[in-house]
N, C-alpha and C positions, 0 to 999 in steps of 0.2 A: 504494500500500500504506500510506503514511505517513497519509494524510488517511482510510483507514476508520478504525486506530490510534485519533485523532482522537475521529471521529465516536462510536465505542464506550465509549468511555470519556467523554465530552461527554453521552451520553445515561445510562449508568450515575450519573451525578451529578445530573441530573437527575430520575432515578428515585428516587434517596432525599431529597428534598427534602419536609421538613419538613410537612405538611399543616396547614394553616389554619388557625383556632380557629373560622370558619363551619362548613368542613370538619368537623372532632371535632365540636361541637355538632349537626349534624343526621345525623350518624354514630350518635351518642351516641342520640340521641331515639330514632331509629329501630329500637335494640337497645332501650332501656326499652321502647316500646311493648310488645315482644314479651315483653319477662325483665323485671323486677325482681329486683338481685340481692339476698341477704338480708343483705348492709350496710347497703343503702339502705330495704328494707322494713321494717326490724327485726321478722320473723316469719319463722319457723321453715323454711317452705318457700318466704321471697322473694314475690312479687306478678308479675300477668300485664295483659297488655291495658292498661298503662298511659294515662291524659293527663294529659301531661307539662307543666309550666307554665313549665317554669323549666331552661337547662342552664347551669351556666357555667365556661367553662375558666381553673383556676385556675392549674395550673404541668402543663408537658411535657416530657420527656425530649429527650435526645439520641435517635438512630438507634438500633436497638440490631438485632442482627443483620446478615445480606446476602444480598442475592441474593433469592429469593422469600421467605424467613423473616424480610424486615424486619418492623419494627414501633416503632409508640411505646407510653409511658407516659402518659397523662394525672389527670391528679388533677382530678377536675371534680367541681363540688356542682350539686346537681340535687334537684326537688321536683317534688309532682303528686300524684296519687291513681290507685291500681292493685286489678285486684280481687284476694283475698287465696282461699285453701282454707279451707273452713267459716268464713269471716267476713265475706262481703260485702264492703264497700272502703273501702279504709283509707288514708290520707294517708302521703306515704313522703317525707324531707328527711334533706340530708346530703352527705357528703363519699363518693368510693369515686373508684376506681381502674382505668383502663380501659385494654383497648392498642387502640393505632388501626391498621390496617393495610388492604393492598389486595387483594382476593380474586384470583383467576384470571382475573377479566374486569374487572381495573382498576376496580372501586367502591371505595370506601373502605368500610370497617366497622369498627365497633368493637363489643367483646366484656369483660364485666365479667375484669378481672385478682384475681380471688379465690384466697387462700393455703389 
């Protein structure tokens, strides 16, 4: 009984460990692709379809949550060119704010942390 104890809580720790800064960067890219949020595009409805040239992890939270509602904080700056609504495409650089977290089937994503 002692050693599941143990093992549950040894892996509970391991589950909330920290993810990587490769990790967040191709987390990160992989949601620009899709969104542009409009911190980053600075236009009115954000950018779509982006490529992405540039991510870089600049500062990361602590844990925040437990249990499946973890997640982090990242503050990453990132550039590239995305297409825009009635304007063709448009170059998008900057600072914004993302939380990184793991889906239901253990991928990592991340998803723009917009106020």
């Amino acid at each position: 009984m002692g050693r599941f104890i143990v093992l549950s809580c040894l892996g509970s720790v391991l589950s909330c460990a920290s993810p990587t800064e490769g990790v967040i960067v191709e987390a990160v890219s992989r949601s620009l692709e899709k969104r542009v949020p409009v911190t980053l595009a600075s236009y009115l409805t954000g950018g779509q379809n982006a490529l992405v040239e540039e991510v870089r992890v600049l500062e990361i939270s602590k844990v925040i949550g437990k249990g499946k509602h973890t997640y982090w904080r990242a503050q990453i700056y990132a550039r590239g060119v995305c297409r825009v609504m009635f304007g063709g495409h448009k170059s998008f650089e900057g600072k914004a704010v993302y939380r990184i977290y793991k889906d239901a089937f253990d991928n990592w994503r991340a998803a723009p942390d917009e106020f």
